[in-house]
Each structure stands twice: as C-alpha cells, then as structure tokens.
N, C-alpha and C positions, 0 to 999 in steps of 0.2 A: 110704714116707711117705704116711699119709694125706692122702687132698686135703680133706677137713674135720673142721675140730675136733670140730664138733658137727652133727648132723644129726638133727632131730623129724620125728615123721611124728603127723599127729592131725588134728581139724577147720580147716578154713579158712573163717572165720566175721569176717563186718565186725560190728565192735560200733554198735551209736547208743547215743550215752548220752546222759541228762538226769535234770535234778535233779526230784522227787517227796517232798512228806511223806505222813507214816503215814497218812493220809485218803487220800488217791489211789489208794494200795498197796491200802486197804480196798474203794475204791469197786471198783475193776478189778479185785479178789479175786487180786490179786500176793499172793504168800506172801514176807514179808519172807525177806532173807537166805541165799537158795538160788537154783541153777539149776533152771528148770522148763522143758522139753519143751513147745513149743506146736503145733500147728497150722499149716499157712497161714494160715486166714482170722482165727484169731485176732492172728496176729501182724500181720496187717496194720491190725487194729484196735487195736492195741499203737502200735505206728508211728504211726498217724495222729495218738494220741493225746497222743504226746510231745511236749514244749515247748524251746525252746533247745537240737536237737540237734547232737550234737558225733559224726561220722562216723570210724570209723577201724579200720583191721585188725586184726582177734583172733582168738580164738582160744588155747586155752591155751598150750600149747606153741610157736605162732607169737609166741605173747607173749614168753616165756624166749626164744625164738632173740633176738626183737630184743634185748633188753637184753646176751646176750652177744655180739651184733654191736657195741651200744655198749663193746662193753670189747676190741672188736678181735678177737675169734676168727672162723675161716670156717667160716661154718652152707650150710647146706642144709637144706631144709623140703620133706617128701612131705604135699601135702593135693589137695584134690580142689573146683574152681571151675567153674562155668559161664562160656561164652562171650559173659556181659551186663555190661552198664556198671559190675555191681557187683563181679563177678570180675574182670575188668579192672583196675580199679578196685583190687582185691587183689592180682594179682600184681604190676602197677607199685609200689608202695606197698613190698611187702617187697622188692622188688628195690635201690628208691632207698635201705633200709635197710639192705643188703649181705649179706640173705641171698637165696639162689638159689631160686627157684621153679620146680623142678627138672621139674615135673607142667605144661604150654602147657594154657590154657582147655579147657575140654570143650565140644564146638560140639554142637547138638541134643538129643533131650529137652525133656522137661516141668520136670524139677526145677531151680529156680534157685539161683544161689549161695545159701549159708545167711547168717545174718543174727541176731544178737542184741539184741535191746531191751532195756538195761542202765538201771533206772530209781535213780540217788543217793541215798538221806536224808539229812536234815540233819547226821543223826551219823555219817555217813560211810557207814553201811551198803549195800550193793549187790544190788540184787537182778533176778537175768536170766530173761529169757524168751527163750529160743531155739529159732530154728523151723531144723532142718539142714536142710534142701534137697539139695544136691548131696554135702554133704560128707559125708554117711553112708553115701557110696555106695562110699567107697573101699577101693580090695579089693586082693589081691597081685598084678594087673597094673599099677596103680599102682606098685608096690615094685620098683626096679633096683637088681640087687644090685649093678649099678656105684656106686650112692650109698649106701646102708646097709651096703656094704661095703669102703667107702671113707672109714668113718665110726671116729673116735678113741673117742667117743661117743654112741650111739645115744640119746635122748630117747622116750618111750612116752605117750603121753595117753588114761587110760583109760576115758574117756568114746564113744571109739571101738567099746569092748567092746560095745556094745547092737545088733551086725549081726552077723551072722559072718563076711560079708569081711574085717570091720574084723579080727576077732582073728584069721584065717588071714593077712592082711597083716604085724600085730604080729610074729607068729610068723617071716615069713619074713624080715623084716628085723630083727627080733634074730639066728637062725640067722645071716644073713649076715655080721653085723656082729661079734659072735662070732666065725665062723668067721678071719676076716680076724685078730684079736687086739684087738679092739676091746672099750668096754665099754656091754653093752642096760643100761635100767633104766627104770623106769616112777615116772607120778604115779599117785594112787588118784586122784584130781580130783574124788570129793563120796562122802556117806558113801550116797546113794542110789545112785550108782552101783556102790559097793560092797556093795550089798545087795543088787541085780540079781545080782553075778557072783560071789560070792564064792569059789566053788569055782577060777575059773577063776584068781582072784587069788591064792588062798592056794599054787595051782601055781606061777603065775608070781615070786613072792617068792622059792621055791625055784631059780627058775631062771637068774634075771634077776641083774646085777652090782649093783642098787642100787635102793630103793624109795622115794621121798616119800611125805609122806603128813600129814595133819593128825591130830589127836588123835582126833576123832571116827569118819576116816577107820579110824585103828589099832584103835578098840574095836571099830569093825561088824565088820574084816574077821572077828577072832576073836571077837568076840561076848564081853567080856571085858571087863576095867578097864582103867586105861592101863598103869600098870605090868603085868600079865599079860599082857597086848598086847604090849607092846615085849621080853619078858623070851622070849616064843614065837619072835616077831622076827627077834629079835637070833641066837637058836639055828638060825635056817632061812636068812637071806637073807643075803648079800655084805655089803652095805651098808645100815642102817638111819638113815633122817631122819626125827621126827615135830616137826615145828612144835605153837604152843599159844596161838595169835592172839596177845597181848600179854605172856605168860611163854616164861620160858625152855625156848630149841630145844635136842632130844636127837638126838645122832648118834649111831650105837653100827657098832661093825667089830671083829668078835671080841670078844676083849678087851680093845679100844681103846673107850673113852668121851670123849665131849666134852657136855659143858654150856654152851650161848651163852646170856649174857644178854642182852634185848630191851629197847633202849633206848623208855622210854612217850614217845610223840607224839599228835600232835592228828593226827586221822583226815579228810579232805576228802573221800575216794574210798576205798575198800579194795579196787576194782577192780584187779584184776593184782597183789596184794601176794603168793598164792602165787607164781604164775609169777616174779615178778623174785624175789622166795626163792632158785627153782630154778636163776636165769640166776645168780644171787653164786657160790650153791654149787656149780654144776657149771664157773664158770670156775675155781673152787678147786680141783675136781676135776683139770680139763684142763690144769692147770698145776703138778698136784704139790704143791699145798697140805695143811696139817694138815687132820685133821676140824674142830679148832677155829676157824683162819684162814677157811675155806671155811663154813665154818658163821655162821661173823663176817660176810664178806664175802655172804652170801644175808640174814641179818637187816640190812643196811644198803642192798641194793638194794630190798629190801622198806618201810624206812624213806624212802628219797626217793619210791617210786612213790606211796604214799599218802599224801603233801602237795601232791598236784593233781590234778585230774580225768584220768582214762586208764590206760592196763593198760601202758602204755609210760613209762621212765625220757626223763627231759626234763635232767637232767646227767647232765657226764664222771664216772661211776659210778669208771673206776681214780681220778682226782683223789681221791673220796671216802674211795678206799681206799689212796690215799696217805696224807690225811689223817688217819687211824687207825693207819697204820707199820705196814700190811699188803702193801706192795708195797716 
C-alpha cells in the first residue's frame, strides 16, 4: 500500500500577488503573461513596488498537491526552503493543507527562501517574476526514496530542469517511484523552459508514465504544429495531456482519445489554472477515472481557481464534481 497518493517534488516558492494594469507592467518593463527569472535585487524592488499584497504558498506543483489535498488524497511534497520567517512561513502553511513537508527548513547560507511577485491585470492576465533563492538548489539528497517510492503517483515540475541537481533529483525520484509500481510524470511548465531543455524533455516523454503540457508548450518541444506535436506525442509517451487556455483539452493514450470541452468563464486571476488542471486530472488518474472524467474533472478545478484571486481552490472541488455526475 502506498503511503501517498500523490507526491510532487519541484519549487517551494511563496507567491505575493497584486493587481497591476498594462502601464505598470510597461513602466517596470514586466513582460506580460509569462514567468520571468529575476534577480535578488530586482525582485526586491518588485516587492517594494506592489500595492494590496495578498501572501501565500506556491509554487507549481505545490500548487496541484493542494488542490488534490482539497479532494482528500495524501500528498507529499519534496521542495527545498530556508530556515527564515518566509520558509517557515511555507512549510506550516502546506502542512495546515494536509500535504507533508517531508524536506525540515534548511538552517544557514546565503540563499533565502524563493519568492514570486505575481502582478494581476485587469483581464485576468498573470504575470510572475520569480527570484528562486533556495529552491534551485534542490538536488538528490533531497530525494528519499522512502517517499518517491512510496508514491502511487509521482508529480515532476519542469522548471526545476535549469540546475542539474534539479534533473539528477527528477531522475532518481522517478527511478524510485517506478521501481516501487508507481506512476512518474511531468508538467512542461512554460514554453521557455522548454526551449532551455528540450533534449532532455523529449527523453523524458519517452520515459515518463505521463506528460502535461500547454499547447505552446507541445509546439516548442517538437518545434512543430499542434497537431504534429501531439501526433509525435502520442507515438512516444504513456500518456499525453495538451490544455488550449480556453478551447478544448486533448488527452491521447495509445489509441484512446478524449476531447473535453472548456466551459467560457470570466477570468479574475489565471494564476494556478494549470496547476489545479493538473490536481482535477491527476485525481482522475489516482482513482481510476476515464481520460474524459479526468480530463472533465481538471477543466473544472481549473474553472473555480480562476474566479478569484490565488493559485489555490477556495471550494469543495468533489461537491463540484458531484455536481456534474462525476463522482
């Protein structure tokens, strides 16, 4: 018996968020609608800069664990914090959430917890500056194979890729968790990061039980159309997911296909609308669900996240998916 359903391992990063229009973004020379790589000292003149900030734990993949905490499954989260008020601050936070902070502070050094400046537009748009700090540091002493191998479902955040501890950690907590009967799988998590790695991605597709990924995501890796893209895909990886921000999600598994269609909503936040994606459809997964149920159930934890400020669901997400005759 696995002792968790699901267990991520990726950044441990406190989001601030605050609302910004397109002037701001211009004056601060923010690049709308993307994750961007800063600095310390930029980011702290990010921070300074922000108005009505709303504090709160993220990170992609710690993102998806909460939400599949709110639907009751037992996570486990490998990330990597410092021993300051703001790591702290993190692993209490995911702990009162019900997933396990399975990695205690990291006491000494220079590098502090990491931290993302997540600035709103009015149309919902998000756009983050992220300075890692501590959490790019994390490497396979971080990784017990007592917990990635004791994992139903293993979670991958590929934004990790940009160190090489980070992918020799990936590696050995897939191996482990693998080994065990368990199932790895990875997000792409932005198309620049997949432009960084792609070699190592198009490996890991082949390797891995299962892939997310956005549409833009799909074209960089193969340098390709969408359908070319998923058609490569589908021939090399386990399991294929490409999301299409407001059109319909393609799952593909063999010669199993599923098409969800994406109910249109009013956008407040778009912050976390992948990650809770990932938390619908991987509890699909962890339960035995169709492609199409699971793929239903990720487009509708995606649909409540982004009707309020936060990368965290704020309802009973099974209610939700009661209320569709999914449960």
């Amino acid at each position: 018996m696995s002792k968790y359903q699901v267990v991520g391992i990726g950044n441990a990063i406190v989001d601030v968020i605050s609302p910004a229009d397109d002037s701001f973004l211009d004056l601060m020379g923010i690049e709308k609608g993307i994750m961007t790589l800063t600095e310390k000292a930029r980011g702290e003149m990010l921070y300074a800069a922000m108005k009505e900030r709303v504090q709160a734990p993220g990170g992609s993949v710690a993102n998806t664990l909460a939400g599949l905490g709110n639907l009751g499954l037992t996570t486990g989260f490998i990330g990597r914090v410092h021993d300051d008020a703001l790591g702290r601050f993190y692993a209490e936070e995911m702990a009162k959430g019900g997933t396990d902070f399975v990695n205690p502070p990291v006491a000494g050094g220079d590098l502090p917890t990491s931290r993302s400046m997540i600035f709103v537009s009015p149309d919902g748009e998000r756009s983050m500056n992220t300075y890692l700090g501590i959490s790019a540091d994390l490497g396979p002493d971080d990784v017990s194979d007592d917990v990635a191998g004791a994992a139903q479902i293993l979670f991958l955040e590929g934004y990790l890729y940009d160190k090489d501890q980070g992918k020799t950690a990936f590696e050995a907590a897939a191996k482990a968790c693998k080994s065990a009967g368990g199932l790895a799988g990875i997000s792409l998590s932005d198309p620049f990061c997949v432009d960084r790695h792609r070699d190592d991605f198009r490996r890991l597709v082949k390797d891995l039980d299962y892939v997310i990924g956005n549409e833009h995501e799909w074209e960089s890796l193969y340098q390709t159309d969408l359908s070319a893209a998923l058609e490569q895909a589908a021939s090399e990886a386990g399991l294929v997911v490409c999301t299409r921000g407001g059109d319909d999600v393609v799952l593909v598994r063999g010669d199993e296909e599923a098409v969800v269609p994406v109910t249109p909503a009013k956008v407040v936040d778009a912050t976390g609308a992948g990650d809770q994606f990932a938390a619908g459809f991987l509890f699909g997964l962890a339960t035995g669900q169709s492609l199409a149920v699971s793929g239903r159930m990720g487009c509708i934890a995606a649909h409540e996240v982004i009707g309020h400020y936060g990368a965290r669901p704020e309802t009973d997400l099974k209610a939700l998916f009661r209320a569709e005759g999914l449960l």
